[in-house]
C-alpha positions in Angstrom: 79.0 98.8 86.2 78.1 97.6 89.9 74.8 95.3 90.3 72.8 94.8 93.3 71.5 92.3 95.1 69.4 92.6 98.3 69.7 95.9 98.6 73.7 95.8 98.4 75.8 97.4 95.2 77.5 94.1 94.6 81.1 95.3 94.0 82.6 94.6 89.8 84.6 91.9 90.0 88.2 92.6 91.7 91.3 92.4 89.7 93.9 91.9 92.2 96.6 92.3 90.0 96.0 96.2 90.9 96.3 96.0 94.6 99.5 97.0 96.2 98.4 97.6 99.8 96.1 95.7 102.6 95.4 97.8 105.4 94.9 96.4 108.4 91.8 97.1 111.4 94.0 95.6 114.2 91.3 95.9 117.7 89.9 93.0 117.6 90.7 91.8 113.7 94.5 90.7 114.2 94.4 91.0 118.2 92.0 89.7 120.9 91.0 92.4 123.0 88.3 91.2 124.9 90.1 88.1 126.3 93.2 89.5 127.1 91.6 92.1 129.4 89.0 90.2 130.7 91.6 87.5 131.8 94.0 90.3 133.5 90.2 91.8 135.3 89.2 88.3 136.2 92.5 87.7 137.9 93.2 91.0 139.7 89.3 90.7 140.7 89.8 87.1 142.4 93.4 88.7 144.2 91.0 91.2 145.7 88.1 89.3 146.0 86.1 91.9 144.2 82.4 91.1 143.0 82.9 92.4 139.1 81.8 90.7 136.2 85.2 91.0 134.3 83.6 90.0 130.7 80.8 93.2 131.3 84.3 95.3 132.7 86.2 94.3 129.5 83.7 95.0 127.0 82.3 98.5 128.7 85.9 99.9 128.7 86.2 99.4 124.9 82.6 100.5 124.1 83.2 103.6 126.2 86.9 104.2 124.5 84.4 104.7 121.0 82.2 106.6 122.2 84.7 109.0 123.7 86.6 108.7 120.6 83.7 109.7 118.5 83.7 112.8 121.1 87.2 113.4 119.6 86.1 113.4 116.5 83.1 115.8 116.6 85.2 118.5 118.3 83.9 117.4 121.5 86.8 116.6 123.3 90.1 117.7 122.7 92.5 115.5 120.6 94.1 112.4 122.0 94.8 109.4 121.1 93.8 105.7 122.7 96.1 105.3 125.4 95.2 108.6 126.7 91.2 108.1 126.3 91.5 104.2 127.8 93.6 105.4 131.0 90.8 108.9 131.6 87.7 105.9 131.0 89.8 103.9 134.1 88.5 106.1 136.1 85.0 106.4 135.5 85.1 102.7 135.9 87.4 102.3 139.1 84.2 104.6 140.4 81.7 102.1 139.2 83.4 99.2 141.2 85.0 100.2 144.1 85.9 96.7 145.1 88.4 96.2 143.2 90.0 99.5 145.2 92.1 100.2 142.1 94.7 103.0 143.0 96.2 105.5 140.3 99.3 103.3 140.3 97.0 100.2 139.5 95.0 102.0 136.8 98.0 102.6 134.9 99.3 99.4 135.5 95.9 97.8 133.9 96.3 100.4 131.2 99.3 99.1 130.2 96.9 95.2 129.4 96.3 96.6 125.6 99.8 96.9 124.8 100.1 92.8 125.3 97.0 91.8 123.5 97.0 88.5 122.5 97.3 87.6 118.7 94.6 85.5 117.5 96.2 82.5 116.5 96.2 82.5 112.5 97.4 86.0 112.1 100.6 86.1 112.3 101.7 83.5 109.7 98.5 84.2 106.9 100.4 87.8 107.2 103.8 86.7 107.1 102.1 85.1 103.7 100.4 88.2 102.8 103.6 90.0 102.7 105.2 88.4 100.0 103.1 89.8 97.4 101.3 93.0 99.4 102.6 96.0 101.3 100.8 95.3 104.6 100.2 97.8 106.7 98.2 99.0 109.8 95.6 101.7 109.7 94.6 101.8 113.4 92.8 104.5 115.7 94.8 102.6 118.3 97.9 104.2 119.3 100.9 103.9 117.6 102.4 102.5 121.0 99.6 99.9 121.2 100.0 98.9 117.7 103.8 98.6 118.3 103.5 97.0 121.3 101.2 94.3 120.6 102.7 93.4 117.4 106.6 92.7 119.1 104.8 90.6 121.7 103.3 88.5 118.7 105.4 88.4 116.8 104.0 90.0 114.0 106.0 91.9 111.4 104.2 94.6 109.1 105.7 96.6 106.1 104.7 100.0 108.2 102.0 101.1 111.0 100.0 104.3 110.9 97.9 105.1 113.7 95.0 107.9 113.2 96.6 109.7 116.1 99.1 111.3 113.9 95.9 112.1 110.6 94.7 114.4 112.2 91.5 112.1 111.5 90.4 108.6 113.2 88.1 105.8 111.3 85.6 105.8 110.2 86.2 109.2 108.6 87.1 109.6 104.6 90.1 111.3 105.4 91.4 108.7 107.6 91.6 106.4 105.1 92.8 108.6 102.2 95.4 110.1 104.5 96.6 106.6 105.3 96.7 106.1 101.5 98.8 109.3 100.8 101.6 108.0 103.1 101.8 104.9 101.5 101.7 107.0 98.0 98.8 104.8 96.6 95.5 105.3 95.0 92.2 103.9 96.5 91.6 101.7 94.3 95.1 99.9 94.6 94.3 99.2 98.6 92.1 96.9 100.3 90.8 97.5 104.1 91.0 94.0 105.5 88.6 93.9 108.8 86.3 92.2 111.1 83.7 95.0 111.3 81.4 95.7 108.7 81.2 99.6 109.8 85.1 99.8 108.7 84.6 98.4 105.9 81.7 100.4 104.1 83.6 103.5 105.3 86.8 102.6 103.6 84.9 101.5 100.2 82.8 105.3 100.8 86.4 106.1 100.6 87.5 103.7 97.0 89.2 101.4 99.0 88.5 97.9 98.4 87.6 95.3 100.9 87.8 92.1 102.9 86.0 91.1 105.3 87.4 88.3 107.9 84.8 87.7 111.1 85.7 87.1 114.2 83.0 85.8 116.3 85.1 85.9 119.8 85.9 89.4 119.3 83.2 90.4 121.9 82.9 87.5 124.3 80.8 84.5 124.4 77.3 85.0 123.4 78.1 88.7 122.1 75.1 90.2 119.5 77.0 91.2 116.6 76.2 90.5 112.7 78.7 88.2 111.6 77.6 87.5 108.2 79.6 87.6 104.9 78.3 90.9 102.9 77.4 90.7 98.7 78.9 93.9 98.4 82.7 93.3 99.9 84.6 92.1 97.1 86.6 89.6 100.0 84.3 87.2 102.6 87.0 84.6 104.3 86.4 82.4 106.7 89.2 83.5 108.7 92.7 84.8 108.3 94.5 81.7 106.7 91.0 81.5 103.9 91.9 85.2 103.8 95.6 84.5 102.7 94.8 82.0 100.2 92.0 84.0 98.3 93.9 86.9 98.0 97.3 85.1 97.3 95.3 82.4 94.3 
């Protein structure tokens, strides 16, 4: 039976002998959003000599995209997927900085930035590791396109990719996560959610999944206000991707 500590149901200990499939957050977990655009804003803003504070630019465009997708969700808005919400937010945010004089053309062109995300650097080979005992496989609200995308400009292999897009449900919903699961023809309990965001995480153990939890404290910029910590009631805390590898390959 599950203890508790701090307020936390401390997870029973994990036998991972019963695990057959990690499933991967990849925004920010295996990919470095927020450098990657902020760079490509930095330098189109310089070209143009446009007064925007690319760091603010990247990190509103992403925290728009989830609020927008939570929209989806509800029954707000219709259903789309990530390329199709990040392109519509381009506009609201061409509005709020009409320096940069971003045309259609150009909003599509700085679109296409999250389908070259940068890899952060231990994740490709800790899940070239990681194969070699686990099905690995992305569970995304990304796009499938993004997720494809970013991954052949790694270099990053993966067993499969789903993308919410095609559930019919995005995380942090139960069914996201089951529906994931009854592609891969697993049970809950034989899947962990590897991710750097707690609110992932406690959604896909709501769900049975198990977890790991791997921070990353760049994801947001420097100086970004986000709990980092290690939880008591993940059954994984790494230090990063490579600590990550070895704990669940010991």
């Amino acid at each position: 039976m599950a203890a508790r500590k701090g307020g936390h149901v401390m997870p029973d200990p994990i036998d991972l002998s019963r695990i057959r499939a990690l499933t991967w957050d990849i925004g920010g977990t295996v990919f470095d959003w927020h450098h990657t655009i902020r760079d490509e804003v930095a330098a189109l803003a310089a070209a143009r000599g446009a007064d925007v504070d690319p760091a603010r630019f990247a990190n509103t465009w992403r925290r728009r995209m989830f609020q927008e997708l939570a929209r989806v969700r509800s029954g707000d808005l219709p259903w789309m997927n990530a390329d199709q919400i990040h392109r519509a937010l381009l506009d609201e945010l061409a509005a709020q900085h009409p320096s940069l004089e971003l045309t259609p053309s150009d909003r599509d062109a700085l679109n296409g930035v999250w389908h070259r995300l940068a890899a952060w650097p231990d994740a490709a080979e800790a899940l070239r590791r990681l194969r070699t005992r686990y099905t690995v496989v992305v569970l995304t609200v990304l796009s499938t396109a993004i997720a494809v995308d970013c991954s052949k400009h790694n270099g990053i292999e993966w067993d499969g990719i789903i993308s919410c897009e095609f559930l019919g449900h995005y995380k942090p919903d139960r069914d996201a996560y089951l529906g994931g699961l009854r592609l891969l023809g697993v049970e809950p309990e034989q899947a962990m959610m590897c991710a750097a965001h707690h609110r992932d995480l406690r959604a896909a153990m709501a769900a049975g999944l198990r977890s790991a939890y791997v921070p990353r404290p760049g994801e947001s910029g420097e100086g970004a206000d986000r709990d980092l910590s290690p939880q008591p009631d993940f059954d994984v805390n790494a230090r990063d991707f490579t600590d990550l590898a070895d704990q669940l390959l010991a």
